[in-house]
DSSP file (Angstrom, degrees, kcal/mol; ACC not computed):
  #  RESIDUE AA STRUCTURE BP1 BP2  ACC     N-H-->O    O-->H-N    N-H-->O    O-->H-N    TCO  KAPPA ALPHA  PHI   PSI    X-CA   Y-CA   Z-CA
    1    1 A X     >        0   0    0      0, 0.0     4,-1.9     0, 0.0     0, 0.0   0.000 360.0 360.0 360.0 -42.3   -0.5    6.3   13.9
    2    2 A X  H  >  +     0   0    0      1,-0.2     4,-1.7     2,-0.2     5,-0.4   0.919 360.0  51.2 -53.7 -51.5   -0.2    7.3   10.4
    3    3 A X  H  > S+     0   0    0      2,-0.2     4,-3.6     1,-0.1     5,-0.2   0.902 107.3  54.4 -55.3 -41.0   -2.6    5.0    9.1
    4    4 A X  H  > S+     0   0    0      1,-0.2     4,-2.4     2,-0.2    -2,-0.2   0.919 105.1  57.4 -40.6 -58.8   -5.3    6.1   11.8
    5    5 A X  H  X S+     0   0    0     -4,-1.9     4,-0.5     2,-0.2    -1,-0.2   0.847 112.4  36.9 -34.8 -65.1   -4.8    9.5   10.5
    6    6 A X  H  < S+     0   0    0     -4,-1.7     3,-0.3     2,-0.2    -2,-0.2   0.784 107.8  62.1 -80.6 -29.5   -5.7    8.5    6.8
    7    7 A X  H  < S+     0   0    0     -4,-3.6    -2,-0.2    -5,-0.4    -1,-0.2   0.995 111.3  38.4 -59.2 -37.4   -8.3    6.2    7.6
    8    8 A X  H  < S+     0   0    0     -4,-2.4    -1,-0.2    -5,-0.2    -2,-0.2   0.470 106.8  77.6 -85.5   2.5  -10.3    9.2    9.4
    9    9 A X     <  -     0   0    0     -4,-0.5     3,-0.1    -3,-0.3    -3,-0.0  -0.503  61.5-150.3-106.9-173.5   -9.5   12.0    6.9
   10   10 A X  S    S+     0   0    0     -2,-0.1    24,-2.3    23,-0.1     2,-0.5   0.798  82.3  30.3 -98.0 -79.3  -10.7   13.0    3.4
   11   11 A X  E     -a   34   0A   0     22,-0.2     2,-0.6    24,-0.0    24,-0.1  -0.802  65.8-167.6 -89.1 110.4   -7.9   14.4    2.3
   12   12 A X  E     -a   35   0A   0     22,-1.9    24,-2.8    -2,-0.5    16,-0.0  -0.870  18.9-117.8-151.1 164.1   -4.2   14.2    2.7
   13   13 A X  E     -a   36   0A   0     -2,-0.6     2,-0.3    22,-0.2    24,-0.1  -0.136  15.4-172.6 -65.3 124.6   -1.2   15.8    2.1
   14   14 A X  E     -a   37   0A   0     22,-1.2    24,-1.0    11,-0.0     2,-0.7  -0.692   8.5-170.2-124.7  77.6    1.6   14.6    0.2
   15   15 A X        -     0   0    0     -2,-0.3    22,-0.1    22,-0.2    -2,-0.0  -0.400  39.9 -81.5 -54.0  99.2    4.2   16.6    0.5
   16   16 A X        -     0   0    0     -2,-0.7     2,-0.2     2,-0.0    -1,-0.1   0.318  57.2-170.4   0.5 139.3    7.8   16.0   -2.3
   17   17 A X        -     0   0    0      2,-0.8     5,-0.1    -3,-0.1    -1,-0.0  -0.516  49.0 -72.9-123.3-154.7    9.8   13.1   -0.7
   18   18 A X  S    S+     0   0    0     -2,-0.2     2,-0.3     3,-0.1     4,-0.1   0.834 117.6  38.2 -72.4 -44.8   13.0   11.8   -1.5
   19   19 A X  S    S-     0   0    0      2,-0.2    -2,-0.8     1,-0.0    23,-0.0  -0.740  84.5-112.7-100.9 144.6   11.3   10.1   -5.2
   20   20 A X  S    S+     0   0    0     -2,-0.3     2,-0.6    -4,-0.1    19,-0.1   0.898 112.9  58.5 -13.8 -65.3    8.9   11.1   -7.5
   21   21 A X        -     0   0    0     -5,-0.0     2,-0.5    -3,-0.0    -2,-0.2  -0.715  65.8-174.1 -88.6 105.2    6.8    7.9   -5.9
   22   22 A X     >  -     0   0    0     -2,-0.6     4,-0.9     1,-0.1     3,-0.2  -0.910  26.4-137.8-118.0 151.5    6.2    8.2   -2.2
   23   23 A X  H  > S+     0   0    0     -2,-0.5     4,-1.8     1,-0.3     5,-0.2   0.659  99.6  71.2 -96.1  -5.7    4.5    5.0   -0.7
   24   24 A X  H  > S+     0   0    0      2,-0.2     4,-2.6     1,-0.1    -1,-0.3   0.965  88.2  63.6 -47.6 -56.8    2.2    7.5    1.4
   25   25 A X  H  > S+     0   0    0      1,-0.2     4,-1.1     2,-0.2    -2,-0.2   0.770 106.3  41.5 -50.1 -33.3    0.7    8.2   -1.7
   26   26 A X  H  X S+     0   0    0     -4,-0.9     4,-1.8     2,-0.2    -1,-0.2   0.727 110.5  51.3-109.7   0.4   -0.4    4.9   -1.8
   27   27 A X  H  X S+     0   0    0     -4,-1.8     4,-2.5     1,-0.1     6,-0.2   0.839 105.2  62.0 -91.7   2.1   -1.4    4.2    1.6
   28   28 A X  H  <>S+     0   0    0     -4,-2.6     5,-1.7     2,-0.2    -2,-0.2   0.942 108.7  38.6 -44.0 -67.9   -3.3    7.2    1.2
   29   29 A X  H ><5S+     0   0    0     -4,-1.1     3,-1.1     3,-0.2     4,-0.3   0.947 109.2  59.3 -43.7 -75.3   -5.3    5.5   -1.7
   30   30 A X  H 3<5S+     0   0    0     -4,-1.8     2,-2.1     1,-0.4    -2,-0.2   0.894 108.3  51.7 -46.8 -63.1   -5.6    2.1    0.0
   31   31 A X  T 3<5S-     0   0    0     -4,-2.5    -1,-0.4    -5,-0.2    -2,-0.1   0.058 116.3-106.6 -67.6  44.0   -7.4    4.0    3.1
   32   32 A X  T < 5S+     0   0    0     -2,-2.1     2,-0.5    -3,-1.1    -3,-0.2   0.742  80.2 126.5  60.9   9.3   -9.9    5.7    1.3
   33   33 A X      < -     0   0    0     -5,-1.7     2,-0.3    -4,-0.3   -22,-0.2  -0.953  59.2-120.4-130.0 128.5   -8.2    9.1    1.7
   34   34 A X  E     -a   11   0A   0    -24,-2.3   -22,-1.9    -2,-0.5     2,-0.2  -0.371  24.9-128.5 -69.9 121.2   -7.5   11.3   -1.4
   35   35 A X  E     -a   12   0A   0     -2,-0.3     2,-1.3   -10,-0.2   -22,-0.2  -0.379  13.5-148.9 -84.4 149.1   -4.1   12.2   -1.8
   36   36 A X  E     -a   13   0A   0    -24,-2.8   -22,-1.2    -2,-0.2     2,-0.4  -0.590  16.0-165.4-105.3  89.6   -3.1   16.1   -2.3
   37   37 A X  E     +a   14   0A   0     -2,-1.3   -22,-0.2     1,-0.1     6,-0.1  -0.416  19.2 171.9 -80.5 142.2   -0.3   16.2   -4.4
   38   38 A X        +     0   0    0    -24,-1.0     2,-0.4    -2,-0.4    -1,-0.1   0.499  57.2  83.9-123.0   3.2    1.9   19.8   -4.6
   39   39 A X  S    S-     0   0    0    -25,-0.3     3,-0.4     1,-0.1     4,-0.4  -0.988  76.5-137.8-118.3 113.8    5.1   18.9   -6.7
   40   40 A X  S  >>S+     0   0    0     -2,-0.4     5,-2.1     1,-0.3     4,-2.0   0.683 101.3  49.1 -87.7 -22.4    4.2   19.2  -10.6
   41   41 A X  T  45S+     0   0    0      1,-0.2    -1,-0.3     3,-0.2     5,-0.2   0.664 104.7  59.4 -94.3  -1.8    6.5   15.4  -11.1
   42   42 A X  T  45S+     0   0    0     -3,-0.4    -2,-0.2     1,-0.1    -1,-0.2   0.637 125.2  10.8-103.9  19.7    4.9   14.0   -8.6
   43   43 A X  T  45S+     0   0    0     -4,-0.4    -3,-0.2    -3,-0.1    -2,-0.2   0.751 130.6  33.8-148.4  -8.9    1.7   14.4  -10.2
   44   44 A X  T  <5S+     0   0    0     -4,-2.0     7,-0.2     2,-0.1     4,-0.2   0.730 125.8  42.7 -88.0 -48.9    1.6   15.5  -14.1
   45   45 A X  S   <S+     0   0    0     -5,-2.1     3,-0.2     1,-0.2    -4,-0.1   0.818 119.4  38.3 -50.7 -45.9    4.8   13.7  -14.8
   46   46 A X  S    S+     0   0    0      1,-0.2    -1,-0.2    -5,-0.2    -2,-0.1   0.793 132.1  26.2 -87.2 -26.0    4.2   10.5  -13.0
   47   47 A X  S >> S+     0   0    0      4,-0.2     3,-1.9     1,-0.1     4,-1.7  -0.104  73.7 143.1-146.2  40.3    0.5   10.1  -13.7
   48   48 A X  T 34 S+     0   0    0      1,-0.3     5,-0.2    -3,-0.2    -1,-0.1   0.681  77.0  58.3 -50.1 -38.3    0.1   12.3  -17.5
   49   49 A X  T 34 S+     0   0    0      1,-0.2    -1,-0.3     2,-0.1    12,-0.2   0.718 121.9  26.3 -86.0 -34.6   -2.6    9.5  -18.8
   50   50 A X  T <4 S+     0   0    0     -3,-1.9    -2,-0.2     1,-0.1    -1,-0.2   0.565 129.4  36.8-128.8 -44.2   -4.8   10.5  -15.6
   51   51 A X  S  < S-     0   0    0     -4,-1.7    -4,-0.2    -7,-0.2    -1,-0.1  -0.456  80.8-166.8-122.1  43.9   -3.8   14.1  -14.7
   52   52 A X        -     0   0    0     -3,-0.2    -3,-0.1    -2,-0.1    -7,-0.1  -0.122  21.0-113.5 -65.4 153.2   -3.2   16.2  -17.9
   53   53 A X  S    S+     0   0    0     -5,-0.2     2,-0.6     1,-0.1    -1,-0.0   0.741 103.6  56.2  -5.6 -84.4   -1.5   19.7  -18.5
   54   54 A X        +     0   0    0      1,-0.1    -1,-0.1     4,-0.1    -2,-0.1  -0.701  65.6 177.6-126.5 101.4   -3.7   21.6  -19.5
   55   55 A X  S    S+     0   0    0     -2,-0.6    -1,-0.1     1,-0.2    -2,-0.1   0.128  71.2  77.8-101.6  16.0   -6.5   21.4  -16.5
   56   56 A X  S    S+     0   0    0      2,-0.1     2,-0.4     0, 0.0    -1,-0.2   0.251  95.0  51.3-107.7  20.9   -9.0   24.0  -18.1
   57   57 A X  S    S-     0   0    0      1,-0.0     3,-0.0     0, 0.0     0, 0.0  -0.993  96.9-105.2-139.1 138.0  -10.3   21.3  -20.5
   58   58 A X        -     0   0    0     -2,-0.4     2,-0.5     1,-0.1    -2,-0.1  -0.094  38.0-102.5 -65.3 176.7  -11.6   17.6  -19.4
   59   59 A X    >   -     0   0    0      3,-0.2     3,-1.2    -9,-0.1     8,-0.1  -0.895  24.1-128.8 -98.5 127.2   -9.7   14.8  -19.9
   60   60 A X  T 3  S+     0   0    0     -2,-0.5    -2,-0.1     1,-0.3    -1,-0.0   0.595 104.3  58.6 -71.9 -16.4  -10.8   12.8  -22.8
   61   61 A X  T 3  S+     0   0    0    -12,-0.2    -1,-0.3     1,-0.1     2,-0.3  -0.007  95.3  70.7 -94.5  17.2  -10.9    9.7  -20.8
   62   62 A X  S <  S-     0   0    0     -3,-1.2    -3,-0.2     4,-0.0    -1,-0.1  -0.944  88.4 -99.0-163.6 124.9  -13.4   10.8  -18.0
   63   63 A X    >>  -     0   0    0     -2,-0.3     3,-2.4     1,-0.1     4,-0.6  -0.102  26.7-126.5 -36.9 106.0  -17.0   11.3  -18.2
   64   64 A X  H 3> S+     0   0    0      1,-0.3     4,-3.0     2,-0.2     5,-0.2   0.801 117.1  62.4 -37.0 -45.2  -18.3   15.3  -18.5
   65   65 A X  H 3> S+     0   0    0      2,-0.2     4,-1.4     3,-0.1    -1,-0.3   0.898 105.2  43.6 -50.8 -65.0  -20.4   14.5  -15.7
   66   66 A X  H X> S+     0   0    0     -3,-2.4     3,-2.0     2,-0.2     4,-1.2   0.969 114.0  49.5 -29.2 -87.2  -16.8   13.8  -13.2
   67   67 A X  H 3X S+     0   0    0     -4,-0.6     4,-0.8     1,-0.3    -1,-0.2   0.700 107.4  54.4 -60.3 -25.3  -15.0   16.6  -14.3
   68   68 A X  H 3X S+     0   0    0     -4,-3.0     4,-2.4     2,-0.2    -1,-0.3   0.861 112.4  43.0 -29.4 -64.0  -18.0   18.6  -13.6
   69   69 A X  H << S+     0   0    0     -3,-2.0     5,-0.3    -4,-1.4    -2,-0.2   0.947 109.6  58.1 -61.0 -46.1  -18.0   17.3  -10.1
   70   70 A X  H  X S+     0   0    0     -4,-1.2     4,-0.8     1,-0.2    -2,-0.2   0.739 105.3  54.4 -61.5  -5.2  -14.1   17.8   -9.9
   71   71 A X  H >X S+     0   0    0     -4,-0.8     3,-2.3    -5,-0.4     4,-0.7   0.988 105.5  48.0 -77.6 -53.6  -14.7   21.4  -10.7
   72   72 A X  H 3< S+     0   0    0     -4,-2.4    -1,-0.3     1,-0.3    -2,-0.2   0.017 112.6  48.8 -55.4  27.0  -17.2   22.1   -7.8
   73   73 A X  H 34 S+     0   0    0     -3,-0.2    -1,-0.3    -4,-0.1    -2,-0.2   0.500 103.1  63.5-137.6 -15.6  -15.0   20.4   -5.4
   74   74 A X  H X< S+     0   0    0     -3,-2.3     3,-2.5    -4,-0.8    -2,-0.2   0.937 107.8  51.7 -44.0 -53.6  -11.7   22.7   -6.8
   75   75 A X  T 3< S+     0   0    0     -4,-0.7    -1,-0.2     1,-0.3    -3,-0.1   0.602  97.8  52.6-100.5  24.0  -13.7   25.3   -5.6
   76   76 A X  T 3         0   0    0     -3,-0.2    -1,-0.3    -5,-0.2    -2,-0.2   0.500 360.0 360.0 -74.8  -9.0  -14.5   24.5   -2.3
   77   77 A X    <         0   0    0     -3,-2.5    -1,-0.1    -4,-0.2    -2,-0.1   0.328 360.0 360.0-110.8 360.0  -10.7   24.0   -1.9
């Protein structure tokens, strides 16, 4: 049922589990569906290279053009 669930959504919710690493998070991915993470080690900590600090400045590793889109879709959100 779960899987059904991410296969038809956009977005979904990953709510703190018992670990850092919850294996939602990656069937999340695997179906196409963007995981929403809300607990700051399960997403600055775990994934720093990808996901930095300090979110008012791009990430040096991704293309002006991306973070551009990722802004206009922060504020649709």
């Amino acid at each position: 049922h779960v899987t059904k669930v991410f296969l038809t959504s956009h977005f979904c919710m990953q709510p703190p589990g018992d670990s850092p690493t919850r294996r939602s998070e990656f069937d999340s991915l695997v179906a196409g569906c963007i995981p929403v993470l809300f607990h700051p080690s399960t997403a600055y900590l775990q994934y720093p290279k990808h996901l930095p600090r300090n979110t008012t400045s791009p990430p040096q590793n991704r293309p002006r053009g991306a973070w551009r889109r990722y802004r206009t879709l922060q504020r649709h959100l």
